[in-house]
C-alpha positions as CSV (number, residue, x, y, z in Angstrom):
1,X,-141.7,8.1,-45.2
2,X,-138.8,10.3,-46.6
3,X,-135.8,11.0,-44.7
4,X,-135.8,14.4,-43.6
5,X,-132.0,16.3,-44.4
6,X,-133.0,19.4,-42.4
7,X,-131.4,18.6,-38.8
8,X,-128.1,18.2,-41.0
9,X,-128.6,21.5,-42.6
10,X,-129.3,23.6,-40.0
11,X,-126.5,22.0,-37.6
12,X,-123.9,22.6,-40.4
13,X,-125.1,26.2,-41.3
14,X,-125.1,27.3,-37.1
15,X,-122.0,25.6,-36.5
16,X,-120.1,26.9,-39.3
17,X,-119.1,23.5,-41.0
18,X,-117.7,22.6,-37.6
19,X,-116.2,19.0,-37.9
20,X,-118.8,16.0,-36.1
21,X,-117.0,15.2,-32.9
22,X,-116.3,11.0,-33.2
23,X,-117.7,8.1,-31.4
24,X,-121.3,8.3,-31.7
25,X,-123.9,6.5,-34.0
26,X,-124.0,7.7,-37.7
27,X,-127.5,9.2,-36.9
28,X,-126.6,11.3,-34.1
29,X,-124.2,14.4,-35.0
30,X,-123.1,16.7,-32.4
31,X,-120.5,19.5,-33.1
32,X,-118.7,22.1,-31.0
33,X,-118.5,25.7,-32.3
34,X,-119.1,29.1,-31.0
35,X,-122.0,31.7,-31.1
36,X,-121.0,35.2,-30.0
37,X,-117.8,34.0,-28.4
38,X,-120.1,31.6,-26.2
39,X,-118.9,27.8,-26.9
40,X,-122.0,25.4,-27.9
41,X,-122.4,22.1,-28.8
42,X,-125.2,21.2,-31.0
43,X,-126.9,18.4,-30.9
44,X,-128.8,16.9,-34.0
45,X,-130.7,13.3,-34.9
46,X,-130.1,12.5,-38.5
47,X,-131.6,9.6,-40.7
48,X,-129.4,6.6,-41.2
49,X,-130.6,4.4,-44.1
50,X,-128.2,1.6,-43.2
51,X,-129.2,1.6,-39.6
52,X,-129.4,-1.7,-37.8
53,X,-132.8,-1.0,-37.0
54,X,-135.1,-0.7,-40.1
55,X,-137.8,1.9,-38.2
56,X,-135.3,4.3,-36.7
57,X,-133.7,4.6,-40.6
58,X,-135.5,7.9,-41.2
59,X,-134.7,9.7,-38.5
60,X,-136.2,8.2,-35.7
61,X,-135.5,8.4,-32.1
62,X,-134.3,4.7,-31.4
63,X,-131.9,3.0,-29.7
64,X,-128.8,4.2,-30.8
65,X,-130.4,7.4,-31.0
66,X,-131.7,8.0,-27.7
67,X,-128.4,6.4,-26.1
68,X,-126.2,8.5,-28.7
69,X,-127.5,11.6,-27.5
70,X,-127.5,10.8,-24.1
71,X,-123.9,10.5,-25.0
72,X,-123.5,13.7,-27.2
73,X,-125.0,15.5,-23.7
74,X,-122.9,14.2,-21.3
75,X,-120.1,14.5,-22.9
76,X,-120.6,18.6,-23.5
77,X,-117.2,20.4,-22.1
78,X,-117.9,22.4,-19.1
79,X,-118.4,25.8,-20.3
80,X,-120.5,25.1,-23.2
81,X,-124.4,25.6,-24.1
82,X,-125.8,22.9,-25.8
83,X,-128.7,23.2,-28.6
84,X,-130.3,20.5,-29.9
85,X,-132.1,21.0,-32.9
86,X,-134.9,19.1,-33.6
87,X,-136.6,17.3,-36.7
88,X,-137.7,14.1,-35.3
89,X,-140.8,12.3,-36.6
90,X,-141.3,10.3,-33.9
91,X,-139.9,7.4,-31.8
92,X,-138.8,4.1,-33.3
93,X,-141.9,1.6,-33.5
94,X,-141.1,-1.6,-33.4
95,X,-141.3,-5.1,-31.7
96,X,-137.0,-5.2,-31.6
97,X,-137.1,-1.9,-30.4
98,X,-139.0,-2.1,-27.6
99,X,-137.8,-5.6,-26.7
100,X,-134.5,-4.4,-26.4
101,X,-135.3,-1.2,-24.5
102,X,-136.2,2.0,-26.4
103,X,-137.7,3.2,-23.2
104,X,-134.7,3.0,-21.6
105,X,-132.7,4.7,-24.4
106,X,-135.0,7.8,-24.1
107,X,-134.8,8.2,-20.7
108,X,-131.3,8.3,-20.8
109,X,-131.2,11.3,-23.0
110,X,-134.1,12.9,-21.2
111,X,-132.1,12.8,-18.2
112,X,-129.1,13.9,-19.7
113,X,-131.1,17.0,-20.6
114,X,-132.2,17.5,-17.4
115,X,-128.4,16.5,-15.5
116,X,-126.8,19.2,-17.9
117,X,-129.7,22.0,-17.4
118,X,-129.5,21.2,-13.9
119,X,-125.8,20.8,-13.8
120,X,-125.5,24.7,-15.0
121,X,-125.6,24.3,-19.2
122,X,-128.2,26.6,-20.7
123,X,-130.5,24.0,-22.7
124,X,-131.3,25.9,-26.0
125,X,-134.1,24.1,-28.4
126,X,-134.6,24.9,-32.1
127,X,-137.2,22.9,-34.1
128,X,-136.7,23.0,-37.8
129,X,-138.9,20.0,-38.7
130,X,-141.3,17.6,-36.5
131,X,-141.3,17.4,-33.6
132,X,-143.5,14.2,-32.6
133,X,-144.2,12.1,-29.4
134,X,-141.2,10.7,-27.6
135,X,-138.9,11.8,-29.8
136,X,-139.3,15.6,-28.6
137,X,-139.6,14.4,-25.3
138,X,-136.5,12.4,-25.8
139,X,-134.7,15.6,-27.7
140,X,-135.3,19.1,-27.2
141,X,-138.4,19.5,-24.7
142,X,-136.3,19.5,-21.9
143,X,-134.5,23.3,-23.7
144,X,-135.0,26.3,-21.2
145,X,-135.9,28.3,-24.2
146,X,-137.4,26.6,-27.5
147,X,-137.4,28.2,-31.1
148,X,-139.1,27.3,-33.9
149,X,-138.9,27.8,-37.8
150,X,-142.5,29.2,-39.3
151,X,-142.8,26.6,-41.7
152,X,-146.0,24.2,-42.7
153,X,-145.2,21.1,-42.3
154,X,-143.7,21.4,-39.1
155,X,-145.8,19.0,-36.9
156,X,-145.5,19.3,-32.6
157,X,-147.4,17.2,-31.1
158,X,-147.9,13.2,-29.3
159,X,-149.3,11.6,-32.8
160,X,-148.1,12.4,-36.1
161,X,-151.7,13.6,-38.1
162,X,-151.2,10.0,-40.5
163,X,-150.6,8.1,-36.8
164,X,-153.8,10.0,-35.6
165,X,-155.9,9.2,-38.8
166,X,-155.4,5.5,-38.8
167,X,-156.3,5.7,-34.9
168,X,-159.1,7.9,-35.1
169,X,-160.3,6.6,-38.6
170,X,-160.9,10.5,-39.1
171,X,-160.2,12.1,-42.7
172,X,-157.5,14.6,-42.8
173,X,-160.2,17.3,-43.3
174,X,-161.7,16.1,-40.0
175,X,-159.0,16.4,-38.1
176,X,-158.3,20.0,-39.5
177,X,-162.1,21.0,-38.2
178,X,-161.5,19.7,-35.0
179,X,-157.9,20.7,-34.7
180,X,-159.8,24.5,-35.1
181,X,-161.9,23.9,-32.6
182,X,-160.1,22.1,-30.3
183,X,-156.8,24.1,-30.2
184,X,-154.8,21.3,-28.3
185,X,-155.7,18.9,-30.7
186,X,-153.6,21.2,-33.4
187,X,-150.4,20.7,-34.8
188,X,-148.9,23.8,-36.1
189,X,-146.2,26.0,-34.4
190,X,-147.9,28.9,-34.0
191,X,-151.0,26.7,-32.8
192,X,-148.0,25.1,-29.9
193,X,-146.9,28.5,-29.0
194,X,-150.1,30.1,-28.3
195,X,-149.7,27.7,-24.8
196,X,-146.4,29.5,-23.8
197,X,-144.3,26.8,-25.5
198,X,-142.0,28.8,-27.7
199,X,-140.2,31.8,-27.1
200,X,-138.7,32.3,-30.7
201,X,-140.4,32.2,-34.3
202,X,-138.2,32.8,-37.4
203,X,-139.6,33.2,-40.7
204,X,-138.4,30.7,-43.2
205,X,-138.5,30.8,-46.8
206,X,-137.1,27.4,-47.4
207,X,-136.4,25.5,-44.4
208,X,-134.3,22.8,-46.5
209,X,-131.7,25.9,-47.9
210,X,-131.9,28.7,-45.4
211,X,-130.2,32.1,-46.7
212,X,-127.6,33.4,-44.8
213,X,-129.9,36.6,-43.8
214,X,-132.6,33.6,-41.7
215,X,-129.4,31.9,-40.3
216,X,-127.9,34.9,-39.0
217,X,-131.7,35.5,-37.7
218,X,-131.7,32.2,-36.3
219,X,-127.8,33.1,-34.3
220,X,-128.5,36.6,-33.0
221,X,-131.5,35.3,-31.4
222,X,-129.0,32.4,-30.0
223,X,-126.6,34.8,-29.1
224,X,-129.1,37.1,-26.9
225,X,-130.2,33.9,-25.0
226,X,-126.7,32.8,-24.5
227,X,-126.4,36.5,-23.0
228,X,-128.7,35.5,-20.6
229,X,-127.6,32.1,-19.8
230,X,-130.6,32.1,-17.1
231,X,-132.8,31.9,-19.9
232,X,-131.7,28.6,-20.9
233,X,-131.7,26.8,-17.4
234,X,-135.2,28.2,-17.0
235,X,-137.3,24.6,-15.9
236,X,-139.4,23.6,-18.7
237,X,-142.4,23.5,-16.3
238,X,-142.2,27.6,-15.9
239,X,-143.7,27.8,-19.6
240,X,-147.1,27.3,-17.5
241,X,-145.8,30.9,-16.4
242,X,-145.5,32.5,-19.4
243,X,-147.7,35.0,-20.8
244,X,-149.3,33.2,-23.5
245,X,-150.3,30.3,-21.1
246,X,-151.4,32.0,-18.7
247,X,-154.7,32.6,-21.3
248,X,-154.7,29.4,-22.9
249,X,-154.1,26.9,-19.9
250,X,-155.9,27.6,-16.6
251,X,-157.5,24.8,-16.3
252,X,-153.7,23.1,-16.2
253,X,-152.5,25.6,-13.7
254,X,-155.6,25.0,-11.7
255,X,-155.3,21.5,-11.7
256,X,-151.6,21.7,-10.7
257,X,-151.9,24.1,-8.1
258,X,-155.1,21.5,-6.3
259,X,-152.8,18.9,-6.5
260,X,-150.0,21.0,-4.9
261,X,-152.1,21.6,-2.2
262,X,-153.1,18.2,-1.2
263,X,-149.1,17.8,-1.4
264,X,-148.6,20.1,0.6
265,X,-151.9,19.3,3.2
C-alpha cells in the first residue's frame, strides 16, 4: 500500500502553514490556527515509515495513533473548534497491535471526540481520502457536521474493497454490481451521503494539490459551520434525522424507535 500525503496537505493548506504543536507521535499532526476569526485545531493522521509498528506505517490508526489523537483532543484550548481531517485506510492489523491494546487506543480518541463535543467544542469532520473501519470510527465519525472531497478513490466504509474481496472471494466487478444494488454495500461519497451522513461535498480537481479557489471552498464552508457552532455539537446519531436518511434508512429508524420502546416499557 502507498502512503497517502493528503491529510498533510490539506492540514497545511487550512491552517495556513501553522507550525505542528510538539509532543505527539510523528504520525499524528495537530495545529492551531484560525478560520474566520474562530480559533481551530486540526487534527490529522499521517503515515510514518519509520514507525515502531510496521502496519500502522502507512497511515494507519494504531497505537500511537489512536492514543496521539486522543491527546491532540484533549489538549484543544478552550475556545477552540477542532477538525479532524480524515484519510485513514483503516486500523492497524496486527498480532503486536492488538496484543498490546489497539482497542484501547481507539476508544480513547473516540471518547475524546465525544468529551470535547460534549464538553462544548464544535466537532467539524473533513474527509479527503479513506475513510475505513475503525479508523473513521476512531477519527472523525464522532464530527457534528462531516464534509467530504468529490474524489474517486475516496472509500467510506467497514472493509476496504481489497479487504472485502479476499473475504468475499468476489471479483472487483462483483462487488461493483452488488454495490449498485445494494446501496449500503457501496463505497463512494456520494453513495455515504445519500444516508444523511454528510452535509458538505466539494468538488476537487486534484485532491493531492488543491488550488487556492477549492481551499477557500473548503474554509467558507468551515467558517459558516463555525457561525453556527450548534452545528458542530449536533450528536452524530441525529444524521438518522436528516433529510436524506429519512428516505434511505427507515428500516434503521424503525428498528431504533421498537427498541426505544421496550426501553422505555
Amino acid at each position: 500500500m502507498s502512503a497517502s500525503v493528503r491529510g498533510r496537505v490539506w492540514l497545511e493548506r487550512l491552517t495556513g502553514g501553522a507550525r505542528p504543536i510538539g509532543g505527539l507521535p510523528p504520525s499524528v499532526l495537530a495545529a492551531d490556527a484560525s478560520i474566520d476569526g474562530h480559533a481551530v485545531r486540526a487534527i490529522a493522521v499521517v503515515p510514518d515509515l519509520n514507525g515502531r509498528f510496521a502496519r500502522a506505517r502507512n497511515g494507519e490508526m494504531g497505537i500511537d495513533e489512536g492514543f496521539g489523537v486522543a491527546a491532540a483532543v484533549r489538549g484543544t484550548p478552550a475556545d477552540s473548534a477542532i477538525l479532524a481531517i480524515v484519510d485513514v485506510p483503516g486500523q492497524a492489523f496486527g498480532t503486536r497491535e492488538e496484543a498490546v491494546g489497539l482497542q484501547r487506543a481507539l476508544a480513547a480518541s473516540t471518547a475524546a471526540y465525544i468529551r470535547a463535543r460534549r464538553g462544548g467544542h464544535p466537532v467539524l469532520t473533513l474527509v479527503v481520502g479513506k475513510a475505513i473501519s475503525g479508523a473513521f470510527l476512531a477519527h472523525g465519525l464522532q464530527g457534528g457536521w462531516i464534509g467530504a472531497l468529490d474524489v474517486g478513490d475516496i472509500e467510506i466504509h467497514v472493509m476496504s474493497e481489497a479487504a472485502v474481496a479476499r473475504v468475499t472471494r468476489m471479483e472487483r466487478d462483483d462487488l461493483i454490481r452488488v454495490a449498485k444494488e445494494i446501496p449500503a454495500t457501496a463505497r463512494d461519497i456520494r453513495t455515504f451521503a445519500t444516508f444523511g451522513a454528510i452535509d458538505r461535498i466539494f468538488s476537487v480537481g486534484d485532491p493531492d494539490a488543491p488550488s487556492d479557489a477549492e481551499v477557500n471552498e473548503v474554509v467558507r464552508a468551515l467558517a459558516e459551520v463555525l457561525r453556527t457552532p450548534e452545528l458542530g455539537r449536533r450528536n452524530p446519531v441525529d444524521r438518522l434525522n436528516a433529510p436524506a436518511a429519512l428516505q434511505t434508512r427507515t428500516l434503521a429508524r424503525r428498528v431504533r424507535s421498537a427498541l426505544q420502546a421496550q426501553w422505555d416499557a
